[in-house]
Backbone bond lengths (Angstrom), bond angles and torsions (degrees), N, CA, C in turn:
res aa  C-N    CA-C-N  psi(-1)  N-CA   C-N-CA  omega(-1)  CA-C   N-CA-C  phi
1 X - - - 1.472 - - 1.528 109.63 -
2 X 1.574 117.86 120.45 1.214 111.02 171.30 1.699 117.57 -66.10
3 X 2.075 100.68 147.47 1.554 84.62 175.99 1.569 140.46 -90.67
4 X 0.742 105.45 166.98 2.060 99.91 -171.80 1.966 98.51 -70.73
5 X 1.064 92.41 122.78 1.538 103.67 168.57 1.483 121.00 -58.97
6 X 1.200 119.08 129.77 1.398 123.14 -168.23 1.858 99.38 -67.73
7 X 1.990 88.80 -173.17 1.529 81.32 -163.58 1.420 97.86 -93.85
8 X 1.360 134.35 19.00 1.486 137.29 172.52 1.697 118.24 33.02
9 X 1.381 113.39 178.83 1.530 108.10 -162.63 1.519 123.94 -60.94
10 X 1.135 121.96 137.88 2.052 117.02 175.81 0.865 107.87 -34.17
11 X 1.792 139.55 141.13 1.442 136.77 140.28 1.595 97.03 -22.35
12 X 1.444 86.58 155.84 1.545 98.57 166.29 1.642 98.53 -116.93
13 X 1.282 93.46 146.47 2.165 97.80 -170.65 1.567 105.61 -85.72
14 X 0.954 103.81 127.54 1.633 111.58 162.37 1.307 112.58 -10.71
15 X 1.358 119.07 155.28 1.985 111.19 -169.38 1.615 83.14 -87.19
16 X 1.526 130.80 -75.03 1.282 109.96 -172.37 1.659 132.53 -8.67
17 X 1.559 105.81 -51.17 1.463 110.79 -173.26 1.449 115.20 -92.73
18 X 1.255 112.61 5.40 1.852 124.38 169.88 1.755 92.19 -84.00
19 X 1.671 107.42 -64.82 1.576 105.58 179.45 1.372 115.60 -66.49
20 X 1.128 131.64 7.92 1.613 129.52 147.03 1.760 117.25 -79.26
21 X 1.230 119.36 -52.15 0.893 147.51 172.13 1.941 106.67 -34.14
22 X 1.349 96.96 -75.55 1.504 104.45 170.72 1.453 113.00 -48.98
23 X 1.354 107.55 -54.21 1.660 104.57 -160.03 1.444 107.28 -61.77
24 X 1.268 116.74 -23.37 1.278 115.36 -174.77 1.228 112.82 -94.33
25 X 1.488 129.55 -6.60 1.156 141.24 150.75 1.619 114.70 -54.23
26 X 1.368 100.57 -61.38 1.359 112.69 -165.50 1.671 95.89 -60.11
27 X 1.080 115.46 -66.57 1.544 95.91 178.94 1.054 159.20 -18.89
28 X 1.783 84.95 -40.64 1.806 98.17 174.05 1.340 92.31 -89.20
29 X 1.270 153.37 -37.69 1.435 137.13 -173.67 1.324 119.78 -82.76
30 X 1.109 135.97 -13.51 1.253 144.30 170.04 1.492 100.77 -74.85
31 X 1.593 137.08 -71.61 1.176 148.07 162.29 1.711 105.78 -28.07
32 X 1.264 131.03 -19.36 1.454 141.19 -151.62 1.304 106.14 -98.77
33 X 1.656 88.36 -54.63 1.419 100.12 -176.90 1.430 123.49 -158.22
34 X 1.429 101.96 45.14 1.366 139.07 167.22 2.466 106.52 43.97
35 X 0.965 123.04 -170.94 1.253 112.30 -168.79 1.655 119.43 -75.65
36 X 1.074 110.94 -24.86 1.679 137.99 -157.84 2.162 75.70 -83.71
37 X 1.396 121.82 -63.09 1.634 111.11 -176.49 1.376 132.77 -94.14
38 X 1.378 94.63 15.36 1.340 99.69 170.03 1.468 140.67 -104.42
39 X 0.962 129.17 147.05 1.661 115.42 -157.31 1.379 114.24 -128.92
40 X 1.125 138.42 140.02 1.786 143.07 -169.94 1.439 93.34 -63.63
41 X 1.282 157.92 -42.80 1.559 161.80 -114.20 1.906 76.61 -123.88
42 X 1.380 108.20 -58.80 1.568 104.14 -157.83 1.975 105.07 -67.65
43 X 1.528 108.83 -21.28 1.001 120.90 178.49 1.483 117.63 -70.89
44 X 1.436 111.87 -56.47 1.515 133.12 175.06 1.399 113.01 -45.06
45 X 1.565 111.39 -37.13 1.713 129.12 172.01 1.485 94.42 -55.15
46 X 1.152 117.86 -78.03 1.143 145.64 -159.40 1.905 110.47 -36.84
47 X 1.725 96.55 -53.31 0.927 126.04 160.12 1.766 125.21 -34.99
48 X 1.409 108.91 -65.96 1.257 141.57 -166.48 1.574 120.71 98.02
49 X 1.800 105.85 32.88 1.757 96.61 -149.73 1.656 81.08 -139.12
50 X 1.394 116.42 176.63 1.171 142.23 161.39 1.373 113.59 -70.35
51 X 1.744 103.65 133.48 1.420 133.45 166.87 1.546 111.61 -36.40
52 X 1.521 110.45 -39.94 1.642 116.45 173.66 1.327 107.20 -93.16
53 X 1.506 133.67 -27.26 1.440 107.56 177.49 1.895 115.13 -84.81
54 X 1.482 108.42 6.03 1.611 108.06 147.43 0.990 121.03 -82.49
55 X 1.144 138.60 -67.08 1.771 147.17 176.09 1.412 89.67 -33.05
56 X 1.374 145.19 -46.03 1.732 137.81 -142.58 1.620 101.82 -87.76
57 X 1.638 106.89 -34.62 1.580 124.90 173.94 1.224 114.14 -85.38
58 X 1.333 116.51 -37.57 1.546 114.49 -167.15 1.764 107.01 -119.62
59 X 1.205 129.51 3.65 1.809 97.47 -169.41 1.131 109.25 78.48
60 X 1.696 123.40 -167.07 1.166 137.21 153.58 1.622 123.13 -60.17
61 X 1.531 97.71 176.18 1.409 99.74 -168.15 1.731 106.10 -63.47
62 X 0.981 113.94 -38.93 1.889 135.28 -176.42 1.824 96.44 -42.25
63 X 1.567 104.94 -58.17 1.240 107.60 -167.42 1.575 108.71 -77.20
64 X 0.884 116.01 -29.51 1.294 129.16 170.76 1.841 125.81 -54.96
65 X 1.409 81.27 -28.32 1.948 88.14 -177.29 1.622 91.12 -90.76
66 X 1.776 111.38 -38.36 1.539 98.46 -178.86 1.593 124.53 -41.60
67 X 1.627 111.07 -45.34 0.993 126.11 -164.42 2.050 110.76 -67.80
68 X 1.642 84.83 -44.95 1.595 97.08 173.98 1.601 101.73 -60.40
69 X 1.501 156.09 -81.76 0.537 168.34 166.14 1.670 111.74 -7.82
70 X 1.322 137.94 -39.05 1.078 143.45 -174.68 1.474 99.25 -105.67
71 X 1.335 137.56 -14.71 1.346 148.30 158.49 1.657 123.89 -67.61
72 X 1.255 105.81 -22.30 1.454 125.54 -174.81 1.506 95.72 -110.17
73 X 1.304 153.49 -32.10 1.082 157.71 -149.66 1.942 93.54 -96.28
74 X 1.223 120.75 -43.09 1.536 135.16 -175.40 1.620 107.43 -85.29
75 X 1.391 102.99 -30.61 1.486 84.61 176.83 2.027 100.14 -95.70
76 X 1.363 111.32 -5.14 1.563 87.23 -179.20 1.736 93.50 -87.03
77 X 1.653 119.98 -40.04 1.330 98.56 177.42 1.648 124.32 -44.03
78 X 1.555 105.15 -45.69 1.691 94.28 -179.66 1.055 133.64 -93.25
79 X 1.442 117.82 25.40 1.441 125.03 165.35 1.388 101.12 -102.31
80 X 1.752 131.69 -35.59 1.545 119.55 -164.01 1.799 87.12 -93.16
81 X 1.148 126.20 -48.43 1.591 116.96 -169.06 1.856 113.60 -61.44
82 X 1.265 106.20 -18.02 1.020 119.76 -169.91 1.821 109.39 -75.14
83 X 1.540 102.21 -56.41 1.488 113.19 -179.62 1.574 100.87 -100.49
84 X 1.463 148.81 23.14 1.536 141.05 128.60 1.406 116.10 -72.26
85 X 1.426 112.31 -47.68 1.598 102.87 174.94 1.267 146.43 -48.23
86 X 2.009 101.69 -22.13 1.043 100.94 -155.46 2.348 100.42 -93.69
87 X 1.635 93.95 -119.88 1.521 78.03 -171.34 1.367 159.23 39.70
88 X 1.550 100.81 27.13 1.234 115.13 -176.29 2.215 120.27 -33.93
89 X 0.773 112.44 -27.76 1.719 143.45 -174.18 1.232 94.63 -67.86
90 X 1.596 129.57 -31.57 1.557 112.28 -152.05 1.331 116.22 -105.12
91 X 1.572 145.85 125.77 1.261 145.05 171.57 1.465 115.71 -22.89
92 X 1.138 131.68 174.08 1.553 146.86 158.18 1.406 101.55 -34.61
93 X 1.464 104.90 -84.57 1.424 130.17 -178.12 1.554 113.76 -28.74
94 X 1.014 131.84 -35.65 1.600 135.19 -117.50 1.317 96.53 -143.02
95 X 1.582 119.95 -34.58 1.269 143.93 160.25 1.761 105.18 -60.54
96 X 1.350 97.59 -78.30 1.613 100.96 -167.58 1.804 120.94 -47.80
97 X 1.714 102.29 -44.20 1.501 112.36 165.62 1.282 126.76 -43.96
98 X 1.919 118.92 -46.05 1.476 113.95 167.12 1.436 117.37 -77.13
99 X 1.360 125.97 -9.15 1.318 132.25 179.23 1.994 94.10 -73.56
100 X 1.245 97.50 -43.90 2.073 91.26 -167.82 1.399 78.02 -73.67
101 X 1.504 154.84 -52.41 1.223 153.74 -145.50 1.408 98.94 -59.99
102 X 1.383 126.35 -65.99 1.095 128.98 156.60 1.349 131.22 -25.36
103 X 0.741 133.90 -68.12 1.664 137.17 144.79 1.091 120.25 6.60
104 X 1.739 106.81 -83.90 1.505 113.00 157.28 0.926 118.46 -39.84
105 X 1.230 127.96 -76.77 1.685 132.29 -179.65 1.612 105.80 -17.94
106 X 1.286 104.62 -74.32 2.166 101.07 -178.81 1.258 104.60 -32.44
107 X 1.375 117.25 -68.36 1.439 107.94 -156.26 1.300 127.20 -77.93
108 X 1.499 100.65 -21.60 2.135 98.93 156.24 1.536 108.25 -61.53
109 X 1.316 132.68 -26.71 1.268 139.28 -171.85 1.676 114.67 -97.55
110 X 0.991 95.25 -11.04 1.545 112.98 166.15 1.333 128.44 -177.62
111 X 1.288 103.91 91.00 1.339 127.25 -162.26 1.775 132.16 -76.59
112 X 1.890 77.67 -17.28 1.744 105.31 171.05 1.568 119.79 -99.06
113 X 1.342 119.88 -0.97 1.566 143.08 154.77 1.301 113.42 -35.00
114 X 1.211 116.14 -67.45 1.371 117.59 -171.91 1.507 126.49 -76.72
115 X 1.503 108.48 -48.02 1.477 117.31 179.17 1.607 104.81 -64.76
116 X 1.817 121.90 -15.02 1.339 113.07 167.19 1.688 113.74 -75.81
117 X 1.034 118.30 -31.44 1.099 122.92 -177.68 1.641 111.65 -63.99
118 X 1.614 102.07 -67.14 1.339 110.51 165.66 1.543 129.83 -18.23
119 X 1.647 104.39 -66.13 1.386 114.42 161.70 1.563 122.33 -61.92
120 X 1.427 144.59 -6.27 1.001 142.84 161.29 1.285 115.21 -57.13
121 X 1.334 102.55 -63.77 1.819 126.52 161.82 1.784 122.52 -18.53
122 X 1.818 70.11 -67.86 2.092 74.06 167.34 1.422 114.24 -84.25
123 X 1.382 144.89 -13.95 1.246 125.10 146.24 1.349 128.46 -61.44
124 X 1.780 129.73 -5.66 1.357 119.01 -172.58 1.727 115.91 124.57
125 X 1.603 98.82 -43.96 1.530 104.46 179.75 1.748 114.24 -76.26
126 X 1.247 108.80 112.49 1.469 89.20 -167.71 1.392 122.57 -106.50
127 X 1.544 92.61 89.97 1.860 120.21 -156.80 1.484 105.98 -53.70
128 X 1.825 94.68 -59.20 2.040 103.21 -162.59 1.493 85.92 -55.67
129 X 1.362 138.62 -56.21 1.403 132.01 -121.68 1.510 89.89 -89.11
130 X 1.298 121.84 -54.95 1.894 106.19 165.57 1.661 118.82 -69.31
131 X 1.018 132.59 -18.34 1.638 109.13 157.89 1.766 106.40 -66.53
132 X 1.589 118.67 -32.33 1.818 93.05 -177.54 1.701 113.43 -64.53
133 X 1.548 98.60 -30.76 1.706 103.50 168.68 1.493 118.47 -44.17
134 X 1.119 119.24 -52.47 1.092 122.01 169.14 0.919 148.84 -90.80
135 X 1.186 138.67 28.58 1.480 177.14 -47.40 1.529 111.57 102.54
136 X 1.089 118.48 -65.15 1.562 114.31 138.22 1.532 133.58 -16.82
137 X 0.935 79.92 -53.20 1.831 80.00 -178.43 1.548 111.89 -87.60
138 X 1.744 109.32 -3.36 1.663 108.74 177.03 1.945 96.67 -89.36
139 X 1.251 89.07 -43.65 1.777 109.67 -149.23 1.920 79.97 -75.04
140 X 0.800 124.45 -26.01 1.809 115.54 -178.24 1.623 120.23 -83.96
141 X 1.090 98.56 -23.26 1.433 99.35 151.89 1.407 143.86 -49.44
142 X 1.654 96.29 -76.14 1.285 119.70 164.15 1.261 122.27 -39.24
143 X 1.585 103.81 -52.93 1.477 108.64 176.45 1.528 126.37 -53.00
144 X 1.191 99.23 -53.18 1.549 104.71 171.18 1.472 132.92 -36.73
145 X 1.662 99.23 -44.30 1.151 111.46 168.69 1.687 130.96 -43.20
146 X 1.520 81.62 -39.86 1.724 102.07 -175.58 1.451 104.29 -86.22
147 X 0.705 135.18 -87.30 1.605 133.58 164.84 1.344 96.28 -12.20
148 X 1.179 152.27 -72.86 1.505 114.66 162.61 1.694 141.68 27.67
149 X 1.906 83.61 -87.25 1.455 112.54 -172.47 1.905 99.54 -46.02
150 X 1.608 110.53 -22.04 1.349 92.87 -151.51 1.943 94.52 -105.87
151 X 1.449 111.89 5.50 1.540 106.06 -163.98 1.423 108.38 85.94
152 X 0.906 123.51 23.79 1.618 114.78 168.14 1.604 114.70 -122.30
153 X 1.215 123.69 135.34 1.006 135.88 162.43 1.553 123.47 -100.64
154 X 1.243 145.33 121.23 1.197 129.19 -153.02 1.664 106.91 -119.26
155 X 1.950 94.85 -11.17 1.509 91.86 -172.18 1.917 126.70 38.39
156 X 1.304 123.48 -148.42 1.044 111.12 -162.08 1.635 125.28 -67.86
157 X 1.517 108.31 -11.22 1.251 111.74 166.55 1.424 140.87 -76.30
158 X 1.406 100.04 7.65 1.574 124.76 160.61 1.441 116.70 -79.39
159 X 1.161 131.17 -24.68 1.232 158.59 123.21 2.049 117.11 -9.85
160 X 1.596 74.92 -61.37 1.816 91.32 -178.46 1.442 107.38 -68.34
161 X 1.461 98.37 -49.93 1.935 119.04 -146.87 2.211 89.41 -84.46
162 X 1.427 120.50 -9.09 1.720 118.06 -167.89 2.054 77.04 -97.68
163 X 1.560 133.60 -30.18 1.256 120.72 -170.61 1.259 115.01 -88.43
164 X 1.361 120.37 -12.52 1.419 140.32 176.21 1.668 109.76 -88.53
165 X 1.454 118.14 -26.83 1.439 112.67 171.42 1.591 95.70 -65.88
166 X 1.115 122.54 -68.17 1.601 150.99 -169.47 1.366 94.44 -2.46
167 X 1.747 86.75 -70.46 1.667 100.66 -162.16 1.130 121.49 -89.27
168 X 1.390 122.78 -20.88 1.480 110.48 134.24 1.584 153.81 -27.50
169 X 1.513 95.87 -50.17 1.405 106.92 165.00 1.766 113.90 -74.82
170 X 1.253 113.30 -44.22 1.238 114.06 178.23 1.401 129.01 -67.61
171 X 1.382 115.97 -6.28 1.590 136.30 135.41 1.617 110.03 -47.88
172 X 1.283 106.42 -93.62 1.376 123.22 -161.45 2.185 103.92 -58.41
173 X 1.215 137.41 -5.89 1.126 120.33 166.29 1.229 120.74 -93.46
174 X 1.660 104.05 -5.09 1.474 106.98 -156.60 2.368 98.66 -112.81
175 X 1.422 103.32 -32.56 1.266 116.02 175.15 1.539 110.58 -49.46
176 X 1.016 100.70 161.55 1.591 119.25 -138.79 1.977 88.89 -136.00
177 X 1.256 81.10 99.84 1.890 105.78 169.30 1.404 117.37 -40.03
178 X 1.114 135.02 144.49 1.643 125.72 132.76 1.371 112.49 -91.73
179 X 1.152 134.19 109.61 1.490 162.92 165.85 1.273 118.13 119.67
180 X 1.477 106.22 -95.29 1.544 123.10 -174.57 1.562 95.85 -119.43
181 X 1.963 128.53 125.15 1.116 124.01 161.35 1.114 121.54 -61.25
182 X 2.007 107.02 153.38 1.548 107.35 170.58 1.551 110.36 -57.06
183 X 1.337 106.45 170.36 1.261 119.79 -176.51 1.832 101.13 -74.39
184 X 1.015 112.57 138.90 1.717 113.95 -176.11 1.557 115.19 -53.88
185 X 1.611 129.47 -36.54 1.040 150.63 -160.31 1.751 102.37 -78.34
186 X 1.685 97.86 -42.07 1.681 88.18 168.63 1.335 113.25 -92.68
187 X 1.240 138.97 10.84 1.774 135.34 175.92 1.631 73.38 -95.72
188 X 1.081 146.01 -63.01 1.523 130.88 -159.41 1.825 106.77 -59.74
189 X 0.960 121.64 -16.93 1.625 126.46 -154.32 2.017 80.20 -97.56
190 X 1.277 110.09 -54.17 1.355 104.23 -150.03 1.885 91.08 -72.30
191 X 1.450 105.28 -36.13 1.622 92.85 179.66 1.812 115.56 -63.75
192 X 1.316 99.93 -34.69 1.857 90.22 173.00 1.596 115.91 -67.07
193 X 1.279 112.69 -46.06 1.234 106.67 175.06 1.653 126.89 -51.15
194 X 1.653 98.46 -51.53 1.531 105.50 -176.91 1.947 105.36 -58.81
195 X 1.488 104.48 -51.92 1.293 98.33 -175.55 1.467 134.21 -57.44
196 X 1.392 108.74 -36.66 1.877 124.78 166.08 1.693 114.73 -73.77
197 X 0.998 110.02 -56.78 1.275 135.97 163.38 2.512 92.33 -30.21
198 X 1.139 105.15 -103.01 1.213 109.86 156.80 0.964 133.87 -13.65
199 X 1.699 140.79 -44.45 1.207 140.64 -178.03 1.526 105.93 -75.51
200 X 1.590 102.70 -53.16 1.248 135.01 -170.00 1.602 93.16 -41.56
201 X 1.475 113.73 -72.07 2.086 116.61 177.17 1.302 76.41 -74.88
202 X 1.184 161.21 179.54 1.364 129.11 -48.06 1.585 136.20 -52.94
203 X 1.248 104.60 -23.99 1.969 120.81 -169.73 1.734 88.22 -81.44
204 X 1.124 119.20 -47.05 1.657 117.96 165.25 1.107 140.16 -50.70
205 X 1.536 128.77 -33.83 1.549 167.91 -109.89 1.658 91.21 -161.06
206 X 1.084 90.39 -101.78 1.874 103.47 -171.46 1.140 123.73 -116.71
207 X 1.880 112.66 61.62 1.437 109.37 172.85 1.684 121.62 -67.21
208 X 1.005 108.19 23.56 1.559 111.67 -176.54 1.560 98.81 -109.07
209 X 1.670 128.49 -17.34 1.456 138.61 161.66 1.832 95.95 -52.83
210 X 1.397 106.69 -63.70 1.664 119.00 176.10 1.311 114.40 -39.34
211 X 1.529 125.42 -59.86 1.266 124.85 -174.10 1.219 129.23 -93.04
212 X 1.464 114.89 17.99 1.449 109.35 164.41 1.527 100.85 -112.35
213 X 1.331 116.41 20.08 1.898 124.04 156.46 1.322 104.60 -97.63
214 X 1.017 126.86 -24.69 1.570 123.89 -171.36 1.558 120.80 -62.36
């Protein structure tokens, strides 16, 4: 009787889906425990892969966060630029609310996004502050448009007031409760309100705040 062939070595996965694999590793451990505690071995775990089939894709750990870091920066641009642009149909109001809605949305959906970014920042790379640039330049468009409807022109301080939502929201999803958090739906309500609400008295109040951005 011939014998049955053993079950011999694992496929090895396509390199694409090893460098998926990692990056999405690296994220959560980098975000975990920022670059200074994180380790290629703890990553590779993380991974499901070998200590050498990271080093073979990535370099060192240094180069490795670069790569994570500019990987996380493209997928938060094309998930928030992607769903602000669109909705042409929708008021100011109605617009800006699913734009903070959105917001939330990323970071329940990726919750290791930000604290990678964050930590870029404090290493030097200054990730958050060029993704709001660029996001900016989607979300300032649109906006303008709408602000329109109301007689306002905001010129370049739409610019200012789309980097000031940013970091606003990216405060308030990421802050840290004492007890039980508000419900997400009212941190989104109070940021549309405060922010429209706000522009609205200032161009009323102190459109001369407006036109020395213009």
């Amino acid at each position: 009787m011939p014998r049955k062939r053993g079950p011999g070595r694992p496929r090895r996965l396509p390199v694409e889906e090893q460098r998926g694999l990692v990056l999405a590793a690296a994220r959560q451990v980098f975000a975990a425990r920022g670059v200074q505690g994180a380790t290629i071995e703890g990553i590779a775990r993380q991974a499901g892969l070998t200590r050498q089939a990271v080093y073979e894709l990535f370099g060192d750990k240094h180069e490795l966060f670069t790569h994570t870091v500019a990987d996380t920066e493209e997928l938060a641009y094309r998930t928030i630029a992607e769903r602000g642009s669109g909705d042409p149909e929708l008021d100011l109001k109605s617009w800006a609310r699913k734009n903070y809605a959105t917001m939330f949305a990323f970071v329940a959906e990726h919750p290791d996004a930000l604290p990678v970014l964050q930590e870029a920042e404090r290493t030097g790379d200054p990730a958050a502050t060029r993704l709001r640039s660029r996001l900016a330049e989607v979300y300032t468009a649109a906006s303008g448009e709408r602000w329109a409807a109301f007689g306002i022109e905001p010129g370049r301080a739409d610019t200012a007031l789309v980097a000031m939502y940013f970091a606003m929201t990216e405060v308030l999803v990421t802050l840290s409760w004492p007890g039980e958090p508000p419900d997400p739906d009212a941190l989104i309500d109070l940021l549309t309100e405060f922010t429209i609400g706000g522009v609205l008295r200032l161009y009323s109040h102190a459109p001369d705040v407006l036109d020395r951005l213009r």
